[in-house]
C-alpha positions as CSV (number, residue, x, y, z in Angstrom):
1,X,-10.1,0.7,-14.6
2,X,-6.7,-0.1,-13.3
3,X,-5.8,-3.0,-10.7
4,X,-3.2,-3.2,-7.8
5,X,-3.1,-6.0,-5.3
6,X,-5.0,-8.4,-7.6
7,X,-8.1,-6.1,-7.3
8,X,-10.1,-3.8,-9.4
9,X,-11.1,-0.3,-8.8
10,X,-12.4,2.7,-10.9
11,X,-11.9,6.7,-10.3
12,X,-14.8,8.6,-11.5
13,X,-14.4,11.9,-12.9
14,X,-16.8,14.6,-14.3
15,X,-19.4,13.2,-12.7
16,X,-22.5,14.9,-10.5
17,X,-21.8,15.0,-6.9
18,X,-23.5,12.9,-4.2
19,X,-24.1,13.4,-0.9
20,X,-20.6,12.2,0.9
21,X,-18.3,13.1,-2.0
22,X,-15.6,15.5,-2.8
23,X,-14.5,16.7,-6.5
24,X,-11.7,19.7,-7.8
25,X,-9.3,16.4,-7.2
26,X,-7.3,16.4,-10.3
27,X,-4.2,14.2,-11.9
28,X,-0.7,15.9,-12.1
29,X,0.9,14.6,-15.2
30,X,4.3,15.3,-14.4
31,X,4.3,13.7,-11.3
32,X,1.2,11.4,-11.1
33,X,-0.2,12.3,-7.9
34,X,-3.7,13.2,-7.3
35,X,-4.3,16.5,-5.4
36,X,-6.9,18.7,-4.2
37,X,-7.4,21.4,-7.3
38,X,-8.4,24.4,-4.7
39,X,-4.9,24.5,-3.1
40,X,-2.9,24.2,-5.9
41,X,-1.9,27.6,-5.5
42,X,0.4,27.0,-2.4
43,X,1.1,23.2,-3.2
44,X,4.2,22.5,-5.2
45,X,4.8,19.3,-7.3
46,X,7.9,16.8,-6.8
47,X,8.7,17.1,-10.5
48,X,9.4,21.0,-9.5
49,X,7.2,24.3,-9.6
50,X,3.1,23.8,-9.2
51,X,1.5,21.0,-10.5
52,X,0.0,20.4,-13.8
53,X,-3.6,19.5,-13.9
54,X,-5.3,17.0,-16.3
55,X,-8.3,17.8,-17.4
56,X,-10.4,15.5,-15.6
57,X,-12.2,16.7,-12.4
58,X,-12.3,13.6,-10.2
59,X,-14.6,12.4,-7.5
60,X,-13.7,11.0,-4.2
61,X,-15.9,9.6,-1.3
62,X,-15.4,12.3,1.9
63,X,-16.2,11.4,5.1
């Protein structure tokens, strides 16, 4: 759980998927960016080269 703005909120990862949600959203740690996992092929980071996925597979409500 983190907070910004004086309010709590949680990420969750490796989780089943629900109707409405979206996972293959990982955590680059060398530039700390989420991104979509099925385009990292053509996405480059802003630390240089592709970016480096943490293991986690987050989930994300998709409209």
């Amino acid at each position: 759980m983190a907070e910004a703005g004086g309010q709590d909120f949680f990420l969750p990862f490796d989780t089943p998927l629900r109707p409405g949600q979206q996972n293959d959203w990982r955590f680059c740690d060398r530039c700390f960016v989420l991104f979509y996992w099925p385009h990292n092929a053509d996405s480059d980071c802003a630390a240089g080269g592709k970016h480096h996925p943490h293991p986690f597979n987050y989930v994300l409500d998709h409209l």
